[in-house]
Structures are given as structure tokens and as C-alpha cells.
N, CA and C atoms as an extended XYZ file, in Angstrom:
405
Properties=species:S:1:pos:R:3:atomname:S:1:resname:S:1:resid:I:1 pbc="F F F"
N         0.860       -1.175        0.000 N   UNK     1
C         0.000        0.000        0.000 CA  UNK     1
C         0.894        1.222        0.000 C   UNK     1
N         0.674        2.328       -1.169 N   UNK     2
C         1.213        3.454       -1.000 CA  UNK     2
C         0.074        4.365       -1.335 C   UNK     2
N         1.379        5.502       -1.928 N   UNK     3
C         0.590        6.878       -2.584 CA  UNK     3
C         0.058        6.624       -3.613 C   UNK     3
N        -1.215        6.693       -3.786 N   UNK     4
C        -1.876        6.142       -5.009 CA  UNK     4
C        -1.671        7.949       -6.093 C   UNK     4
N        -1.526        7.598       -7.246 N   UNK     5
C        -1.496        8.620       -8.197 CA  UNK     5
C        -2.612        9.252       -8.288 C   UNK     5
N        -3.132       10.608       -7.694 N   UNK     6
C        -3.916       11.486       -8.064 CA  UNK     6
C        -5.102       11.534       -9.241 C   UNK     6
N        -6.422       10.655       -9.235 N   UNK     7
C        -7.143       10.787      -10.374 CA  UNK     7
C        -7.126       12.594      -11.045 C   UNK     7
N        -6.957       12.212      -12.647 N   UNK     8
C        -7.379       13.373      -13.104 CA  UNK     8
C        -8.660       14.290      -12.643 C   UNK     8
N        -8.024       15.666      -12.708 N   UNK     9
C        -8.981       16.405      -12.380 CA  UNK     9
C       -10.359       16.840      -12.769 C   UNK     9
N       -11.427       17.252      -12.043 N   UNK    10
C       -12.541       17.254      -12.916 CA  UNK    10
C       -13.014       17.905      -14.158 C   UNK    10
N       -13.211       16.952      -14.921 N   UNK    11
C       -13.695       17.123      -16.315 CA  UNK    11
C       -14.165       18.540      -16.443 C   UNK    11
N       -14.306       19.874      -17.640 N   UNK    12
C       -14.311       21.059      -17.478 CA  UNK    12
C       -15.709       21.139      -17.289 C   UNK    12
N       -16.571       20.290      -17.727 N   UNK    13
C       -17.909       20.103      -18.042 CA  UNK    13
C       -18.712       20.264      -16.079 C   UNK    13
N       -17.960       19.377      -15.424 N   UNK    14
C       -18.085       18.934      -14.322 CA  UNK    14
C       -18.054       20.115      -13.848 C   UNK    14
N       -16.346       20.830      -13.693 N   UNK    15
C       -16.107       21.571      -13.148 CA  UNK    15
C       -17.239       22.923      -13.161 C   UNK    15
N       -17.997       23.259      -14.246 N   UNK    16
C       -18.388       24.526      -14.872 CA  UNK    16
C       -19.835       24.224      -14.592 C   UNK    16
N       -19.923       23.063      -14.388 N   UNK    17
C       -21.856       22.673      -13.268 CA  UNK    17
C       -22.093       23.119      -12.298 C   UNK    17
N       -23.215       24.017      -12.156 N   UNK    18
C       -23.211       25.214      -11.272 CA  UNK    18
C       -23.828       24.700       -9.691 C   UNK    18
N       -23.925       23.388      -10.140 N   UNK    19
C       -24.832       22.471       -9.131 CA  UNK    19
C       -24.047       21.487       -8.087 C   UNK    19
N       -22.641       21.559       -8.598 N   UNK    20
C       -21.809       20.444       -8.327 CA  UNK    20
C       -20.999       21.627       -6.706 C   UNK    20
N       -21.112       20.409       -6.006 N   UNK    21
C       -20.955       20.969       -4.388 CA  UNK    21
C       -19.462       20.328       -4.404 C   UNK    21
N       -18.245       20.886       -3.987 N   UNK    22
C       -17.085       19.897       -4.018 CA  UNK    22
C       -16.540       20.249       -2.641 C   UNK    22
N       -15.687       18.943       -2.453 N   UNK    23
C       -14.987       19.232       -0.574 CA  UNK    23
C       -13.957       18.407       -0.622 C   UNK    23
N       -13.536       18.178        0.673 N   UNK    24
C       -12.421       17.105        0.797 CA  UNK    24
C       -12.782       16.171        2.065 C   UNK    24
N       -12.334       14.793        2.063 N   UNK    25
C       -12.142       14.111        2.897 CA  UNK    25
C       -10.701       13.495        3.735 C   UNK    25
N       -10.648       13.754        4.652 N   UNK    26
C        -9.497       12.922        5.501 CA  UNK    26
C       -10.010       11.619        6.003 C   UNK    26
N        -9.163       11.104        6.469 N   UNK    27
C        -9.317        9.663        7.380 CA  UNK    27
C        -7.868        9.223        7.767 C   UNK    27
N        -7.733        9.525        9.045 N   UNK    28
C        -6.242        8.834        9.718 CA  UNK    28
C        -6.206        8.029       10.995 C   UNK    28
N        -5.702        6.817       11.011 N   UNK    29
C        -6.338        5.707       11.932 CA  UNK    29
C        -4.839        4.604       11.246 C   UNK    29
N        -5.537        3.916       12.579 N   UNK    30
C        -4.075        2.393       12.190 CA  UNK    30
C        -4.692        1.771       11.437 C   UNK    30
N        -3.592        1.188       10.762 N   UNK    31
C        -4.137        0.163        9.108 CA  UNK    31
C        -4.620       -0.680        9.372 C   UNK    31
N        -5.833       -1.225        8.533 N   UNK    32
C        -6.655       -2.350        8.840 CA  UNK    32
C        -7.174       -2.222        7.199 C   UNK    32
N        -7.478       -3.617        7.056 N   UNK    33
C        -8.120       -4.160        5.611 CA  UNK    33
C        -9.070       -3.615        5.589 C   UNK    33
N        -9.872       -3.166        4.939 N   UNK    34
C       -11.188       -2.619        4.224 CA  UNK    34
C       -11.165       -0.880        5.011 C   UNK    34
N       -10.424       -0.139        4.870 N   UNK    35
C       -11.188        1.013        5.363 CA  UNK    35
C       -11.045        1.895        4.356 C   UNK    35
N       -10.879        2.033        3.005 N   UNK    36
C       -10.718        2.930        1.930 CA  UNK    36
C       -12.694        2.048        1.561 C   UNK    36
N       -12.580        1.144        1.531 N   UNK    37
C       -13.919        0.180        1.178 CA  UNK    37
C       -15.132        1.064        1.929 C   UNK    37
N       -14.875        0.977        3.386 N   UNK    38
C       -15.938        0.994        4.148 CA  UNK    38
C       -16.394        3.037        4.079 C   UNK    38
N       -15.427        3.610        4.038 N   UNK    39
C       -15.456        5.066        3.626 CA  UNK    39
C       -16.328        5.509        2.239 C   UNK    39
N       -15.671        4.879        1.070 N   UNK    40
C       -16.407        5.157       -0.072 CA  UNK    40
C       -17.747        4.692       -0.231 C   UNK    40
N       -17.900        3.527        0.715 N   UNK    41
C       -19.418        3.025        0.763 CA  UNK    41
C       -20.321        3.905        1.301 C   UNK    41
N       -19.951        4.576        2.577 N   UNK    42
C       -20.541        5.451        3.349 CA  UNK    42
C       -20.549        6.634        2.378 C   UNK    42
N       -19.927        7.418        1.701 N   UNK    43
C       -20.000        8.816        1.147 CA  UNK    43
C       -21.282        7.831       -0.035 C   UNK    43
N       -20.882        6.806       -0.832 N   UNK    44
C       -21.605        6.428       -2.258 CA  UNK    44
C       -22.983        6.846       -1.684 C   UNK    44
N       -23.315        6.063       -0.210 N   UNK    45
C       -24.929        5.759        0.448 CA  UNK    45
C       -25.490        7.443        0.250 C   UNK    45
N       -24.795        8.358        0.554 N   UNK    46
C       -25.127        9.295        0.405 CA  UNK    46
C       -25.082       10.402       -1.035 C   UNK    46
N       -24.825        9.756       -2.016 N   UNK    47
C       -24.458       10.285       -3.279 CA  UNK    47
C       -23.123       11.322       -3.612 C   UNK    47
N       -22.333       10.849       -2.529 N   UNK    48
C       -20.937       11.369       -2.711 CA  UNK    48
C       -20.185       10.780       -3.487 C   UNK    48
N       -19.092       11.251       -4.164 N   UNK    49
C       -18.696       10.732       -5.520 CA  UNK    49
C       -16.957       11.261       -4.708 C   UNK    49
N       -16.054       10.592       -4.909 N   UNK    50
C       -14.876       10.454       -4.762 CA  UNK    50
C       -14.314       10.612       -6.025 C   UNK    50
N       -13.296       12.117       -6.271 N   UNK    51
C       -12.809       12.620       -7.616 CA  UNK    51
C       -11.320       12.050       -7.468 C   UNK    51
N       -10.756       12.069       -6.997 N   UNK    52
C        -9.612       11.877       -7.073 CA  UNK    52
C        -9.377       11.351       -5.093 C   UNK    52
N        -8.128       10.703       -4.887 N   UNK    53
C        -8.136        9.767       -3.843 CA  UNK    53
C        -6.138        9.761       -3.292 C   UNK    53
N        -5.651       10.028       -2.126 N   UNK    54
C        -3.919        9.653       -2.036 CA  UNK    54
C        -4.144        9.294       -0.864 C   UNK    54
N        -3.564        8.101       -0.429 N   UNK    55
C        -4.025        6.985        0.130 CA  UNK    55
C        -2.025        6.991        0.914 C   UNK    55
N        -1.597        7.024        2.087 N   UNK    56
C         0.039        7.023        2.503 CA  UNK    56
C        -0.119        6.130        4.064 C   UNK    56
N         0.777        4.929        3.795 N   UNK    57
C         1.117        4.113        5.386 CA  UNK    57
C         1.963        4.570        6.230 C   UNK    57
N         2.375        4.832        7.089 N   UNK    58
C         2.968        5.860        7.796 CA  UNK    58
C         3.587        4.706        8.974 C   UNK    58
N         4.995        4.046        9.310 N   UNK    59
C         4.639        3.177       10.149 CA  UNK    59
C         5.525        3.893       11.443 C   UNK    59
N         4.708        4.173       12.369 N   UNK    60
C         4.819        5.064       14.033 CA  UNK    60
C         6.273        3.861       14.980 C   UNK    60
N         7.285        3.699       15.414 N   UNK    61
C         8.201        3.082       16.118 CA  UNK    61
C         7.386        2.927       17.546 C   UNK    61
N         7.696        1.710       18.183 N   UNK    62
C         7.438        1.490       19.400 CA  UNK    62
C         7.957        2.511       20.352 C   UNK    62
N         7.421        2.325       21.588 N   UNK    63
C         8.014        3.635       22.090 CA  UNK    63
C         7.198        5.135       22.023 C   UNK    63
N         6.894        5.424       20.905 N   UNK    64
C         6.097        6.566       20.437 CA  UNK    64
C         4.764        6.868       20.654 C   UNK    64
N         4.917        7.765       21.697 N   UNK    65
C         3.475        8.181       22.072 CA  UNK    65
C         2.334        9.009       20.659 C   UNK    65
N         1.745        8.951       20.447 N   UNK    66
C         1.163        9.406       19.292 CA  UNK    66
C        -0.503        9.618       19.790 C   UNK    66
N        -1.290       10.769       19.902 N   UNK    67
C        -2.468       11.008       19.921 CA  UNK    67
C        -3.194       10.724       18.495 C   UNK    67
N        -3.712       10.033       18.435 N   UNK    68
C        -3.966        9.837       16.802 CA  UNK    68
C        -5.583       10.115       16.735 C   UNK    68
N        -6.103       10.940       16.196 N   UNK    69
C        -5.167       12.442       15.264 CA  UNK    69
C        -6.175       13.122       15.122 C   UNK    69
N        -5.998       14.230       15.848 N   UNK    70
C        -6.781       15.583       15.467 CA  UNK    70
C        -6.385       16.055       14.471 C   UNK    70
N        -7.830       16.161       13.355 N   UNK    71
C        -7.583       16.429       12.006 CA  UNK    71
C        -7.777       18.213       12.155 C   UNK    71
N        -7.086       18.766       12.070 N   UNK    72
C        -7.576       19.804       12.269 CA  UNK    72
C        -8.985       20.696       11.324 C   UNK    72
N        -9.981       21.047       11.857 N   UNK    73
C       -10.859       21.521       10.570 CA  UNK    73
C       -11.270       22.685       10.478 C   UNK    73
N       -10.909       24.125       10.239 N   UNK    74
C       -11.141       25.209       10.037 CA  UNK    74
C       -12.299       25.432        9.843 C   UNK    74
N       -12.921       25.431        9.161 N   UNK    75
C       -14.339       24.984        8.551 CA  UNK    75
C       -15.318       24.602        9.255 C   UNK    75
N       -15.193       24.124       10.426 N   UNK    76
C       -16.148       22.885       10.962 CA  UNK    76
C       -17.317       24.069       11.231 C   UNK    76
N       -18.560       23.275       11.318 N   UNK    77
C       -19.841       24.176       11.669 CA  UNK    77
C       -19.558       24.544       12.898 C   UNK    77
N       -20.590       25.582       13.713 N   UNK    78
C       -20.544       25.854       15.139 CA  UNK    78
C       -21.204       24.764       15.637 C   UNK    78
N       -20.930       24.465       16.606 N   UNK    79
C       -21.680       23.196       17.282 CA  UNK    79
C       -21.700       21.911       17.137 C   UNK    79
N       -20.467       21.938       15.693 N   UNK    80
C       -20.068       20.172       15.436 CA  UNK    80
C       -19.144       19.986       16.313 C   UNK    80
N       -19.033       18.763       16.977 N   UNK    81
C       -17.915       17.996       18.029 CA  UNK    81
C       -16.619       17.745       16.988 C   UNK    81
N       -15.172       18.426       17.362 N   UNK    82
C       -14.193       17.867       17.075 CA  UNK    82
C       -13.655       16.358       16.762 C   UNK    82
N       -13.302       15.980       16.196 N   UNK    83
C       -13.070       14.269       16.173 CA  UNK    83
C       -11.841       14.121       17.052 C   UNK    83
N       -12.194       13.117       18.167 N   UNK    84
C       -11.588       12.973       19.296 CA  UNK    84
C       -10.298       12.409       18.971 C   UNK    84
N        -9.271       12.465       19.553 N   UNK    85
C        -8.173       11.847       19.465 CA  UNK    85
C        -7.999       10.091       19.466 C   UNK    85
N        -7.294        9.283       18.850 N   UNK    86
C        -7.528        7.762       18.665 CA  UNK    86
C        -6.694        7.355       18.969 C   UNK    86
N        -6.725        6.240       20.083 N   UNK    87
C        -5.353        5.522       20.361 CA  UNK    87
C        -3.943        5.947       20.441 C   UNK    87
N        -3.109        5.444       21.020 N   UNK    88
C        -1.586        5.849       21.470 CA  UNK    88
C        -1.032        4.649       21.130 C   UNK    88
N         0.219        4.727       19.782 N   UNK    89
C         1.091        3.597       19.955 CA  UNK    89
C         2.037        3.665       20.683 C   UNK    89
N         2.218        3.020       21.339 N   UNK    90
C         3.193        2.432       22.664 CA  UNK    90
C         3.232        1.306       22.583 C   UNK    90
N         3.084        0.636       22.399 N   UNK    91
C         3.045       -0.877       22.777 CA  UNK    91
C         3.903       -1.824       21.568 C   UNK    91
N         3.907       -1.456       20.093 N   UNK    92
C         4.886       -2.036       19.325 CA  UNK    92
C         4.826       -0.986       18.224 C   UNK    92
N         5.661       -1.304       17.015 N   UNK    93
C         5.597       -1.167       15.436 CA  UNK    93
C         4.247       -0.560       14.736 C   UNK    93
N         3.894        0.168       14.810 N   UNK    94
C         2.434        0.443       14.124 CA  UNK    94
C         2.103        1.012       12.844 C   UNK    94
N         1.359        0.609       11.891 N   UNK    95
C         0.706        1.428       10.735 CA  UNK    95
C         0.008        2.155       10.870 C   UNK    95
N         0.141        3.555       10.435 N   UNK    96
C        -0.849        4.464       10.232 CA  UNK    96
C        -1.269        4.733        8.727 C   UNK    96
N        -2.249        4.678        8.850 N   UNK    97
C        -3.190        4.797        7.478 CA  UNK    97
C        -3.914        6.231        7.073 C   UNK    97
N        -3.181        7.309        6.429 N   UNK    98
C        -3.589        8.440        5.989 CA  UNK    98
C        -4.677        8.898        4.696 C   UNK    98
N        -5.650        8.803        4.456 N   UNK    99
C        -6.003        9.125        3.279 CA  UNK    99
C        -6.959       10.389        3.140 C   UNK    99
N        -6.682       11.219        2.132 N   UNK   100
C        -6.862       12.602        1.730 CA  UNK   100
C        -7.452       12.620        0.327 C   UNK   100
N        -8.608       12.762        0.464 N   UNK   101
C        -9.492       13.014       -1.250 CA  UNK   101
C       -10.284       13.608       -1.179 C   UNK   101
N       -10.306       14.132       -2.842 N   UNK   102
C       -11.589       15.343       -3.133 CA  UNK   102
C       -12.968       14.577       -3.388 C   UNK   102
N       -14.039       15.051       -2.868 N   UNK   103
C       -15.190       14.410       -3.413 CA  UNK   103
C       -16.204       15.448       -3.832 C   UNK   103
N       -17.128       14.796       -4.130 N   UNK   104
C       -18.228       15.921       -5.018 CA  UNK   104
C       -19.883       15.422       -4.892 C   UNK   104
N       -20.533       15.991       -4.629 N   UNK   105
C       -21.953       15.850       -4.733 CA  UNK   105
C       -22.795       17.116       -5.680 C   UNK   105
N       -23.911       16.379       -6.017 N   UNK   106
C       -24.499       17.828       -6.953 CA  UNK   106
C       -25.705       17.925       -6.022 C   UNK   106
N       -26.016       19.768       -5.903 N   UNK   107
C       -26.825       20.248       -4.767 CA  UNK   107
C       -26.221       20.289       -3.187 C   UNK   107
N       -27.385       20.355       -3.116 N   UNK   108
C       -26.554       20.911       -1.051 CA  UNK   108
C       -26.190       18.722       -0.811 C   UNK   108
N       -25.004       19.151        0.082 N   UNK   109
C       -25.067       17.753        0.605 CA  UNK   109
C       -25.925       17.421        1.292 C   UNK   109
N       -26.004       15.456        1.620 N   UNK   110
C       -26.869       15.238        2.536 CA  UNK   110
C       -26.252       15.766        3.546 C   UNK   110
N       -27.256       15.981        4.550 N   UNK   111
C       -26.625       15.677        6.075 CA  UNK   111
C       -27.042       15.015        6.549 C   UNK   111
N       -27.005       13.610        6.117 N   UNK   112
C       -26.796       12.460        7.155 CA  UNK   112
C       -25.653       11.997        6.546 C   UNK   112
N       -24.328       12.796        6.270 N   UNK   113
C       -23.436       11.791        5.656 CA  UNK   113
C       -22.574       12.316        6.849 C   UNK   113
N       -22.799       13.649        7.614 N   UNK   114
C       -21.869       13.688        8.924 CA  UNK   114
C       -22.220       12.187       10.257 C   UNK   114
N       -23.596       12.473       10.415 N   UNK   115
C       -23.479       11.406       11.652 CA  UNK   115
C       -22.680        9.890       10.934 C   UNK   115
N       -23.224        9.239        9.885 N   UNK   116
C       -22.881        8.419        9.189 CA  UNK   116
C       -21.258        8.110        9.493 C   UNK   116
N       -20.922        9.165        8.951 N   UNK   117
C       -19.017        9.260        9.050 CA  UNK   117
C       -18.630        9.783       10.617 C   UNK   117
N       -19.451        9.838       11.344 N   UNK   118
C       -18.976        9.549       13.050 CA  UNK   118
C       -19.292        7.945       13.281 C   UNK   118
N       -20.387        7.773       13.190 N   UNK   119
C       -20.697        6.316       13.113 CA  UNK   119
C       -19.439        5.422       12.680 C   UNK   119
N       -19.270        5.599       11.478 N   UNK   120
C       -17.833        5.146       10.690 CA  UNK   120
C       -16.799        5.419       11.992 C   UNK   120
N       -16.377        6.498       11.914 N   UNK   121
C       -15.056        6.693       12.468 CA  UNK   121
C       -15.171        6.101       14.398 C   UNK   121
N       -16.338        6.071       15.131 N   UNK   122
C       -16.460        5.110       15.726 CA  UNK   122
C       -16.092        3.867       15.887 C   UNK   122
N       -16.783        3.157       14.728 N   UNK   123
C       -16.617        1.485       14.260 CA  UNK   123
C       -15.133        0.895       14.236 C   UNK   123
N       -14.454        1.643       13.037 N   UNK   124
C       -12.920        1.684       12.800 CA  UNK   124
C       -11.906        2.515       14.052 C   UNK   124
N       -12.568        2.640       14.807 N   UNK   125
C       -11.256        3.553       15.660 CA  UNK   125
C       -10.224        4.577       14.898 C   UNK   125
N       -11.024        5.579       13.842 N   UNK   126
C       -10.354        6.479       13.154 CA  UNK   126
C       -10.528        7.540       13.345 C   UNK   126
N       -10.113        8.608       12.609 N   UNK   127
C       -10.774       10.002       12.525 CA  UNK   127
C       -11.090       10.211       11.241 C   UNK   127
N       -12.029       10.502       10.855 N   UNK   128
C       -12.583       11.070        9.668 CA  UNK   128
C       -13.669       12.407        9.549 C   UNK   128
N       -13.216       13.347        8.467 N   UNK   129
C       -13.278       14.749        8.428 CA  UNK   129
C       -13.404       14.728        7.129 C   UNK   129
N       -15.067       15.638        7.043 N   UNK   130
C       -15.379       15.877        5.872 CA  UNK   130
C       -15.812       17.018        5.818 C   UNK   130
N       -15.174       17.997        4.724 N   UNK   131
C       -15.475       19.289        4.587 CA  UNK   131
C       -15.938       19.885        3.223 C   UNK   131
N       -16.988       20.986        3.532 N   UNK   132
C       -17.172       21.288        1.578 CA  UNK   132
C       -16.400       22.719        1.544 C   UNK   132
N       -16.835       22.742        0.352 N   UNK   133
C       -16.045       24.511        0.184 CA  UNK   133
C       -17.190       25.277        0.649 C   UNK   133
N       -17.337       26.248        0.805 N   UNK   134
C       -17.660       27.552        0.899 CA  UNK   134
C       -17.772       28.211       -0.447 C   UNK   134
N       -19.127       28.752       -0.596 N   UNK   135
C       -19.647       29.348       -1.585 CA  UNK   135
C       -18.763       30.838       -1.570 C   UNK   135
């Protein structure tokens, strides 16, 4: 698992749709099989579309205290809860699993794709942070 190559950017057609809502997603948590899977399922349920995707393993040394990981979010609404800090490696060798992509919906997003992606980041013991642009 690495840096996956950057899908091309959106089509001009795409880009120039006056309807098309675009943002970004994080997700940083220790590596485990299916969590690029279980993420895109959750945004698809909600008609989120994943444009491009960079996906980096990060492996933390024993010893190393690590708060894992306040994503930081500028953006966040008033009154949304921060995503709490996850686990401390100490105990051995660890993978960290970083991934950073643009996604896109047309019209206002849902909002049930925030509780959804707490739900998520619950389940997996991650942090995940989803933000749109600003009009």
C-alpha cells in the first residue's frame, strides 16, 4: 500500500456545473483491511462521488506516544464535536493509514453523511473529516 497517483482532475464540463458541491475528505487511523472500502461506501450511500483519492502508510516506532489524530478543521460548523483523538502507539511497530481526497456531490449535501461518518469513524477507531467549500 502506498501513494496512489492522483485521479485526473474534474472534467471542465463537471467543473463549470453550477450544481456540483465539491470538498475534501481525511481519514487517519491504524491500518486495517477494508477502510478505503468501508469510507467510499458510506459517502456512495449518500451520493458522494470520490474525484480523485492519495491513500500514505505511515509506520509510528514502538516507544512513540502518538495522539492519533486531530484532524484539524477550520471549517467545521458551530456546534459540530471535534473528532476525538484515537489511540496511542506504545506498545509495538504500528501502521498508520492516511487518506486525503476530493469528493463531489451535486446540490446541497446530505446531512446524514456527517453522523454516518462519526458512526464510521467510531466502528474503525479512526478520525474522519469531511469538509465542503464555501460558496
Amino acid at each position: 500500500l502506498g501513494v496512489r497517483d492522483p485521479a485526473p482532475p474534474l472534467s471542465p464540463k463537471a467543473a463549470a456545473d453550477g450544481d456540483l458541491t465539491l470538498g475534501e475528505v481525511r481519514l487517519v487511523g491504524r491500518d486495517a483491511p477494508g477502510l478505503v472500502f468501508k469510507l467510499t461506501r458510506a459517502l456512495a450511500a449518500e451520493a458522494i462521488g470520490v474525484e480523485r483519492m492519495q491513500t500514505e502508510r505511515v509506520r509510528v516506532p514502538a516507544g512513540t506516544s502518538v495522539a492519533l489524530f486531530r484532524i484539524p478543521s477550520p471549517t467545521r460548523s458551530a456546534g459540530e464535536p471535534s473528532p476525538k483523538p484515537r489511540g496511542s502507539f506504545t506498545d509495538a511497530d504500528t501502521d498508520v493509514f492516511i487518506l486525503h481526497g476530493a469528493v463531489s456531490t451535486h446540490g446541497v449535501p446530505a446531512p446524514g453523511i456527517q453522523p454516518a461518518l462519526r458512526s464510521l469513524a467510531a466502528e474503525l477507531d479512526v478520525s474522519v473529516v469531511l469538509e465542503w467549500e464555501r460558496p
